[in-house]
N, C-alpha and C positions, 0 to 999 in steps of 0.2 A: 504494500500500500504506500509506504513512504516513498517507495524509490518509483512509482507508477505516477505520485505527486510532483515530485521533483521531475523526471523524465518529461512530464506534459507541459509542466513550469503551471501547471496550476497553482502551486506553491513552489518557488523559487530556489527554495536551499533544502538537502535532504531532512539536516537536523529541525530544521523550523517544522518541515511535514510529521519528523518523528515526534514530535514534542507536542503539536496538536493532537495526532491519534493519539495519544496517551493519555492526553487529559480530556477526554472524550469528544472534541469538536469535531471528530469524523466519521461519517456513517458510511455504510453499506449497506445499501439497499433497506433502511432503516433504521439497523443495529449498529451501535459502536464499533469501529473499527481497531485494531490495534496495530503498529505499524509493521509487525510481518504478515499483515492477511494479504491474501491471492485476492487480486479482482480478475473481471473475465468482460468479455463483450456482453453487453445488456446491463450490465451493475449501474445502480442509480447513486453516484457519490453526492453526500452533503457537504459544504465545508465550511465552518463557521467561526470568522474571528470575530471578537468584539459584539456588536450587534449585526454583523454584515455574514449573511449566508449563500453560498451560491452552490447552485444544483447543478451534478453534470452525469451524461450517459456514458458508457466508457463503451468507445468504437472497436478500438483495437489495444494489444500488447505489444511493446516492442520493447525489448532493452537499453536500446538508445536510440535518442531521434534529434536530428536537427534542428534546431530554434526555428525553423518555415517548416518543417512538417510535425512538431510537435501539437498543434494547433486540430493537425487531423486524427487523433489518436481518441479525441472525446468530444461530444454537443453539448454546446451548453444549453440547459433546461433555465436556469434563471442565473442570475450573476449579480451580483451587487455593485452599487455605481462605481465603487473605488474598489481597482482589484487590492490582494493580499500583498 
């Protein structure tokens, strides 16, 4: 999950994704996330700092992706004005 965070740049630094799943701002499909869970195509991520939550579908997996195709890997469902 962290490194799936980081990879998409949904969240920008691995530690910062690991630190949010742990203190529970990230869901799976629901449930709280912890930062070794597996996502898969179809998983609906929450992510939530402060007051600002944003929903995404996760497209694809990839181990690494480019800062121009990292963009394709998930849809966003809703996003908050100010990213993370």
């Amino acid at each position: 999950m962290d490194l799936y965070l980081k990879t998409t740049r949904i969240i920008k630094r691995r530690t910062v994704a690991n630190e949010a799943c742990g203190a529970g701002r990230v869901m799976i499909n629901g449930k709280p996330a912890k930062p070794s869970a597996e996502v898969k195509p179809g998983d609906r991520l929450d992510v939530r700092f402060g007051g600002k939550t944003g929903a995404y579908e996760v497209l694809s997996i990839q181990p690494h992706a480019p800062k121009s195709e990292a963009a394709n890997m998930y849809r966003v469902i809703s996003e908050p004005a100010e990213g993370f």
